[in-house]
C-alpha positions as CSV (number, residue, x, y, z in Angstrom):
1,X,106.4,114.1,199.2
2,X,109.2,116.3,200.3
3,X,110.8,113.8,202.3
4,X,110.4,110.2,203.8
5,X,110.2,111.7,207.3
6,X,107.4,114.4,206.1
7,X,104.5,114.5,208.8
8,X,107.4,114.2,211.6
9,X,107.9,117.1,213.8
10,X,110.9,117.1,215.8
11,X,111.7,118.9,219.0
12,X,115.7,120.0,219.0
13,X,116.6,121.2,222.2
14,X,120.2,121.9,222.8
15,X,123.3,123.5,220.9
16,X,126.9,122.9,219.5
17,X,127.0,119.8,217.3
18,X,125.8,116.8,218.8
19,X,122.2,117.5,219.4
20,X,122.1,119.8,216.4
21,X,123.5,117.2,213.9
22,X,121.1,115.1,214.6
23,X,118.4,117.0,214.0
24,X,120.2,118.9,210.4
25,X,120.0,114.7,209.4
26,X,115.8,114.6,210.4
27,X,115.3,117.6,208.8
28,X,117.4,116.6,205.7
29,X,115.1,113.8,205.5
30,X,111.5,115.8,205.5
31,X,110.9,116.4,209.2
32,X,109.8,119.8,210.6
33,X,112.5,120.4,213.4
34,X,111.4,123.2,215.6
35,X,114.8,124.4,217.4
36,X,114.6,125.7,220.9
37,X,117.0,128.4,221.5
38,X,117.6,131.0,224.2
39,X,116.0,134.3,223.6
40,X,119.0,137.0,222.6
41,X,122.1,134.3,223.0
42,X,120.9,131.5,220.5
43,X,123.1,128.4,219.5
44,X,126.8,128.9,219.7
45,X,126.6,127.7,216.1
46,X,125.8,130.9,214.8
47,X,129.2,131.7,215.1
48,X,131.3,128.9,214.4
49,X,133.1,128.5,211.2
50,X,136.9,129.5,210.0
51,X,137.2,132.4,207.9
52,X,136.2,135.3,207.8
53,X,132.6,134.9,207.6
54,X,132.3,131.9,209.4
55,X,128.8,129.8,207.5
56,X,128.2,126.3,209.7
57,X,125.2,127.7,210.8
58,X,123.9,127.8,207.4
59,X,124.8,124.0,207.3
60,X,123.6,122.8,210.6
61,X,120.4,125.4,211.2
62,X,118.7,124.3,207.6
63,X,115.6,122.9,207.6
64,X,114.9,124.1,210.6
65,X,112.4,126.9,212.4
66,X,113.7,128.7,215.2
67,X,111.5,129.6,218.3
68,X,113.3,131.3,221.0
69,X,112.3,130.0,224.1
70,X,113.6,131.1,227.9
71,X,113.4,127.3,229.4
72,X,115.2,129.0,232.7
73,X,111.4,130.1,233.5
74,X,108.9,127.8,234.9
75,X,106.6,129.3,232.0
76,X,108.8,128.7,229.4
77,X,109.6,125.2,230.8
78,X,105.7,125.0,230.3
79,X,105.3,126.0,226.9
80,X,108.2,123.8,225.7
81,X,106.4,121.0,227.4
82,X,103.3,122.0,225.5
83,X,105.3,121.4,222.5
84,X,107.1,118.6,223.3
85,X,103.0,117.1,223.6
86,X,102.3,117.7,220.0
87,X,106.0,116.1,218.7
88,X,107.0,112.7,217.6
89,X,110.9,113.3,218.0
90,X,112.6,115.3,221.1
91,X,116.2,115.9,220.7
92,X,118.5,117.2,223.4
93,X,122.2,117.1,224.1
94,X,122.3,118.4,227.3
95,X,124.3,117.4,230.4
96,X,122.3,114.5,231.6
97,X,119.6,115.7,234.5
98,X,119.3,119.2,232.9
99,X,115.6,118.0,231.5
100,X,114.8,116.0,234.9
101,X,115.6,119.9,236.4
102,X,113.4,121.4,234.2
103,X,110.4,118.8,235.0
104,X,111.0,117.1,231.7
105,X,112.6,113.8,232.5
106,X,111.5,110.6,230.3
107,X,108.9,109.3,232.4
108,X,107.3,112.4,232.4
109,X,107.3,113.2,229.2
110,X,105.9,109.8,228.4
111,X,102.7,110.2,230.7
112,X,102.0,114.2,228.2
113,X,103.1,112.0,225.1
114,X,103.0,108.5,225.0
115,X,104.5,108.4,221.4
116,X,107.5,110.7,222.3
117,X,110.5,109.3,220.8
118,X,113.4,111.2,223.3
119,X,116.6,111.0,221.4
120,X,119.4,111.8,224.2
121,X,123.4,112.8,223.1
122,X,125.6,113.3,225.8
123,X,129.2,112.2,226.4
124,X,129.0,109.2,228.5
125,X,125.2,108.2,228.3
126,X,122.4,108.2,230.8
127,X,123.6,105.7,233.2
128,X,127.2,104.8,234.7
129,X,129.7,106.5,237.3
130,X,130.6,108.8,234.2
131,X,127.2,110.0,233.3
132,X,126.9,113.2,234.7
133,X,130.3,114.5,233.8
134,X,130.2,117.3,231.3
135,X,131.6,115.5,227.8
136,X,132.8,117.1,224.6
137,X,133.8,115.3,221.3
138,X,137.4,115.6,221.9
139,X,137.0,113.6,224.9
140,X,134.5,111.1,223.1
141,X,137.1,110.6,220.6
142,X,140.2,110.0,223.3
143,X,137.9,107.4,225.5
144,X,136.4,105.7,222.7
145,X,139.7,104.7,221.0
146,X,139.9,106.8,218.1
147,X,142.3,109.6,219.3
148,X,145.0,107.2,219.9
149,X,145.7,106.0,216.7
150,X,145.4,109.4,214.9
151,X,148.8,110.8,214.1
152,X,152.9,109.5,213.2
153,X,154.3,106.6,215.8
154,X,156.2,108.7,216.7
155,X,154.2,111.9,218.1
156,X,151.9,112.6,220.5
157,X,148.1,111.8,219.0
158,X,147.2,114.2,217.1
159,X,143.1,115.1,216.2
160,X,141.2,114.7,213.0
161,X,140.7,118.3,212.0
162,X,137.1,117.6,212.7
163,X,134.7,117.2,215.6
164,X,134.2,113.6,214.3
165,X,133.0,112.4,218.1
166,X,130.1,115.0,217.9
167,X,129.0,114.2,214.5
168,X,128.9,110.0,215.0
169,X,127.3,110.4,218.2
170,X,124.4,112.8,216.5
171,X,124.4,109.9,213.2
172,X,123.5,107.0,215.9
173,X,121.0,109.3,217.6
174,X,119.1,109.9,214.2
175,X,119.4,106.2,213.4
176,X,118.1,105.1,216.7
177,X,115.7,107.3,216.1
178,X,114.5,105.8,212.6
179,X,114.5,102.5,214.4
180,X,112.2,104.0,217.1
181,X,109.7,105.5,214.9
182,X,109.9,101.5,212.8
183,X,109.0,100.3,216.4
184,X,106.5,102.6,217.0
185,X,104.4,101.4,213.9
186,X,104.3,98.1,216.0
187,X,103.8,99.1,220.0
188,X,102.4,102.6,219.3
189,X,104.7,103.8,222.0
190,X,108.1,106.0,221.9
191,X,111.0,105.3,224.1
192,X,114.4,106.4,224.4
193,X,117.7,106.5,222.1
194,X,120.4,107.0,224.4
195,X,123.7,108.0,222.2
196,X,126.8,108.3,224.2
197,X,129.8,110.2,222.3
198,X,132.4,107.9,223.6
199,X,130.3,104.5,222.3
200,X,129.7,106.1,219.2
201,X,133.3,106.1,218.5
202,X,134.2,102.6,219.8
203,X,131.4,101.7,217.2
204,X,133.9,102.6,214.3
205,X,137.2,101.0,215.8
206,X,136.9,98.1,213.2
207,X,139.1,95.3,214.9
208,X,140.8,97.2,218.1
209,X,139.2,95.4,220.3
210,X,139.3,91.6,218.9
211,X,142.9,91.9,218.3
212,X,143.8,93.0,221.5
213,X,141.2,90.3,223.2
214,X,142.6,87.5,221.1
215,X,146.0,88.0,220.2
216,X,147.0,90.8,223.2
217,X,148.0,93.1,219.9
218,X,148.0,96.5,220.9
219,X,147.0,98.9,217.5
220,X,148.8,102.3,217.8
221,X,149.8,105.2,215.4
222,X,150.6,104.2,211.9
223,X,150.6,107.4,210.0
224,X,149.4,107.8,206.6
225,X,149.5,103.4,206.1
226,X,147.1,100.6,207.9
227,X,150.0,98.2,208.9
228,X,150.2,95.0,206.7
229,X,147.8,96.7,204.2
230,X,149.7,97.1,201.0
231,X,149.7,98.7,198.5
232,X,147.6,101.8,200.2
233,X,148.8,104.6,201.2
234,X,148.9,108.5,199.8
235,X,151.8,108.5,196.9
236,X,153.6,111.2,195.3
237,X,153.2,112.9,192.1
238,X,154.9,115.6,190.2
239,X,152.1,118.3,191.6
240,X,150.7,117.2,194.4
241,X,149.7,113.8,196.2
242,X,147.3,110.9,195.3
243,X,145.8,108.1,197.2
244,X,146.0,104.5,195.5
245,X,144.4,101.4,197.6
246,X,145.9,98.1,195.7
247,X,146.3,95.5,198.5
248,X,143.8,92.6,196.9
249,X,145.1,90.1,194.9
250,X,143.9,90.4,191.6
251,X,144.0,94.3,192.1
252,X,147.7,94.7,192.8
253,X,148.4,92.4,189.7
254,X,146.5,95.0,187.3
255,X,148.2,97.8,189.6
256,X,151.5,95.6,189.1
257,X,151.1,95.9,184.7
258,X,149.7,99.1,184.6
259,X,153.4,100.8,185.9
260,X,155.2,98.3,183.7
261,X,156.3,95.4,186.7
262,X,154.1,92.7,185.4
263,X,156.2,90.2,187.3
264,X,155.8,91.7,190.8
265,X,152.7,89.7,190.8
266,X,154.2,86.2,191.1
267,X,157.1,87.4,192.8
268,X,156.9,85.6,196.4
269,X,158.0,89.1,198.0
270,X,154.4,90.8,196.8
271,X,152.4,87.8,196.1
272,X,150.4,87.7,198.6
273,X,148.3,90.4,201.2
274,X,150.6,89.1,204.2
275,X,153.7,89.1,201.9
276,X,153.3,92.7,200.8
277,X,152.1,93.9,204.2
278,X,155.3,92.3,205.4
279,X,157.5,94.6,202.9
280,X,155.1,98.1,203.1
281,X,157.8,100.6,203.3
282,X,159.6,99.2,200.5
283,X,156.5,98.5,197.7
284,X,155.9,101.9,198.8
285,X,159.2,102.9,197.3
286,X,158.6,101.3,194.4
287,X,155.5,103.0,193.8
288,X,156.1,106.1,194.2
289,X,159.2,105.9,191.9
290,X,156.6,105.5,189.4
291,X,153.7,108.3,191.1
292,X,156.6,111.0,190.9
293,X,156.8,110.8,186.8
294,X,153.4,111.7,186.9
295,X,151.2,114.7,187.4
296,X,147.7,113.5,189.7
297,X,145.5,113.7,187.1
298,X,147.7,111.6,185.0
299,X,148.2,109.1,187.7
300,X,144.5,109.3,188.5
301,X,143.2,108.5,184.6
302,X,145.8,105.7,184.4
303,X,144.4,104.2,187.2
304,X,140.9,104.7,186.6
305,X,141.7,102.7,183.1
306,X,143.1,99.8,184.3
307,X,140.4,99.8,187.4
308,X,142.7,100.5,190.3
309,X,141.2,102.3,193.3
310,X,142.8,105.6,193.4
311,X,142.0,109.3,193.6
312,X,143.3,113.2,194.1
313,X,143.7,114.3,197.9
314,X,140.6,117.0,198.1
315,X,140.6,120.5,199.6
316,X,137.7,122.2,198.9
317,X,138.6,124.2,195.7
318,X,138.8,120.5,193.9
319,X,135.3,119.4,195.5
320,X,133.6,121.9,193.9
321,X,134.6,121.7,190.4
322,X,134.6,117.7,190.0
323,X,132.4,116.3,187.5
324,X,131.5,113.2,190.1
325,X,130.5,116.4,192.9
326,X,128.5,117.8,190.3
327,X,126.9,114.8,188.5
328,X,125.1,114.0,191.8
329,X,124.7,117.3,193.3
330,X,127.0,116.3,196.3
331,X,127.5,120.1,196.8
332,X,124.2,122.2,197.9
333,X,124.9,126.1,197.0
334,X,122.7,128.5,199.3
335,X,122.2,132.5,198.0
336,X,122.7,134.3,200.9
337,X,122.6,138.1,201.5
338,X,125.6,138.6,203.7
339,X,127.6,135.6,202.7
340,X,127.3,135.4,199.1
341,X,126.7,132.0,197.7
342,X,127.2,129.5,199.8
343,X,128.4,125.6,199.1
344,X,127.6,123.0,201.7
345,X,126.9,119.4,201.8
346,X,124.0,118.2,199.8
347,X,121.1,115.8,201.6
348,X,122.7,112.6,201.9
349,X,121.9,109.5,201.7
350,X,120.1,109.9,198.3
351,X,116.6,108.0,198.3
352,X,115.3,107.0,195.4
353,X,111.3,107.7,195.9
354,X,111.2,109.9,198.7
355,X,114.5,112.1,198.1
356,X,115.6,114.8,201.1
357,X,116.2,118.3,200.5
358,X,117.3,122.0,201.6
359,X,113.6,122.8,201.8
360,X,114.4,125.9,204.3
361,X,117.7,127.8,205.0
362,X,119.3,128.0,208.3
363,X,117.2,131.3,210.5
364,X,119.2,134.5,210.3
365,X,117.3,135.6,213.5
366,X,117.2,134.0,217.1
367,X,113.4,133.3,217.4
368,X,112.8,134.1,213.6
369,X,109.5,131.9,213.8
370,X,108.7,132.1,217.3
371,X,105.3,133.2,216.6
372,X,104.7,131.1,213.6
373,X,105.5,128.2,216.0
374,X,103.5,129.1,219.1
375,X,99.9,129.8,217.0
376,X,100.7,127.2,214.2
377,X,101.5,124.5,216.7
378,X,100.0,125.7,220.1
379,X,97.1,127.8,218.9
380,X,98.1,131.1,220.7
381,X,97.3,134.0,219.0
382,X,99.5,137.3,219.0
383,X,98.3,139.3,221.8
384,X,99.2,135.7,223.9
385,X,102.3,135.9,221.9
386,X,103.0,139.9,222.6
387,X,102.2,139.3,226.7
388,X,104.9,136.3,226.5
389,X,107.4,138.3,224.6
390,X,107.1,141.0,227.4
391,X,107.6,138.6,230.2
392,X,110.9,137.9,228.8
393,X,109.7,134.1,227.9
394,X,110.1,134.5,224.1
């Protein structure tokens, strides 16, 4: 098999991240993922990126065939329809009531394929006062919690560095998705997986929302520390930074010996997790006293010996030379003919008897297998293909 999903064709209707995400995951997993675009523009994607030769596309695109498709036009509303009737996935993150425009709302899609599983991203969901505002991941992030605690106490909030809103909201769509297809074994119909950017992050706010519901506690900006979780924090060494999490018991004891204060273990200020959360700043100290002696990769082999969570601060450059990276092929390299070789990451999670893979790279072309598509899928053949490209519908 080349993948647990293979014999799954997904639909991916839509651009940017959130849709698209979604379906680089199904692919990754063995699906064929037939991506709509529009005929001459194509996905924003294709040029996204820092650098100067900006390569997400070649991240988000793989695994994919691209069939450009003008869905402004009743005919190429029809033909995507057509499709849509021979798929077991659709995935779309447009604003909510752009497929109920086009004559493709649920319900109707349901009555052409009864098995259709309709995976829907959007910022605030199908239904609510909200739903048909437009919705980025920035927003997502802001409204679902996470924004606010990003950043020094005493700054504005600051943003991750990445579109992390877009990229949850696309992982609960896929995993709706697998729970769908699980159902579908049982009912024999599809339904819909409705993945709202904001939810998806509230998903990942661990306690904010007990604390404050029990206790009134308000969580704000904390920096580089999780208040009253100590020792853990980013510490600094005679080259560069590394992180060391040492906050339970018996691991702060061996963290204790291993930088020669044995006794700091049964002293009553660090005994404890609510003792040393209670004196952060200055076990901190204390630490890095010892960190700054230190090179990281010193710092990082002691701590590996004496089995101390710890580890280097990566940019790239260090990803793709570590022997843990390349034990388990974390990194995927792509030959390309305009960008050179190209590192990305590598199908993840890792199944054990039905593995993912990089089975296709990322279309160069907008509508690079349009035709392939349309007479694979639909049965046209290329003089139906040729009168359609004419007409401006592919």
């Amino acid at each position: 098999m080349s993948g647990a999903l293979e014999g799954i064709r997904v639909i991916e209707m839509g651009s940017l991240i959130a849709g698209p995400f979604c379906g680089q995951l199904l692919g990754d997993m063995g699906a064929d993922v037939i991506k709509i675009e529009q005929p001459g523009e194509g996905d924003p994607m294709r040029q996204w990126g820092q650098g100067a030769k900006p390569a997400w596309w070649r991240v988000i695109a793989r695994n994919k065939r691209s069939v450009a498709l003008n869905l402004r036009l009743p005919r190429g509303q029809e033909i995507a329809r057509d499709l849509i009737g021979q798929a077991d996935i659709l995935v779309e993150n447009f604003r909510p009531g752009t497929l109920e425009k086009w004559g493709m709302a649920p319900e109707a899609l349901h009555v052409l394929n009864p098995h259709l599983i309709i995976v829907r991203v959007s910022g605030y969901g199908q239904t609510g006062p909200y739903a048909d505002r437009a919705g980025f991941g920035l927003v997502g992030e802001a409204m679902g919690g996470w924004r606010y605690l990003v950043g020094e106490p005493d700054r504005p909030p600051a943003r991750m560095g990445l579109s992390i809103g877009d990229t949850l909201a696309a992982t609960f769509g896929c995993m709706g998705a697998l729970a769908a297809l699980h159902a579908r074994e049982k009912t024999g119909r599809g339904q819909v997986v409705d993945s709202a950017l904001y939810e998806a992050v509230l998903q990942v706010t661990e306690s904010l929302l007990p604390d404050f519901g029990t206790s009134g506690h308000m969580r704000t900006r904390s920096g580089s520390i999780l208040p009253g979780i100590a020792p853990s924090n980013a510490y600094p060494c005679s080259d560069g930074d590394i992180v060391i999490g040492g906050n339970q018991d018996k691991v702060f004891a061996r963290l204790a010996e291993t930088i020669g204060h044995p006794a700091w273990a049964e002293d009553e200020r660090f005994k404890t997790h609510h003792a040393r959360g209670s004196r952060q700043s200055e076990l901190d100290g204390m630490i890095a006293d010892w960190t700054r002696q230190h090179t990281v990769a010193e710092v990082d082999a002691i701590m590996a010996q004496a089995g101390v969570p710890a580890g280097p601060i990566y940019r790239p450059d260090g990803m793709v030379k570590d022997p843990q990276f390349l034990a388990r092929d974390a990194i995927h390299w792509e030959e390309h003919e305009g960008l050179g070789r190209v590192p990305m990451p590598s199908v993840f999670p890792k199944l054990s008897e039905t593995p993912g893979a990089v089975r296709r790279a990322a279309p160069d072309a907008v509508g690079q297998h349009t035709e392939e598509v349309l007479e694979e899928v639909l049965g046209l053949d290329a003089t139906e293909c040729a009168g359609l490209r004419r007409a401006g519908i592919i």
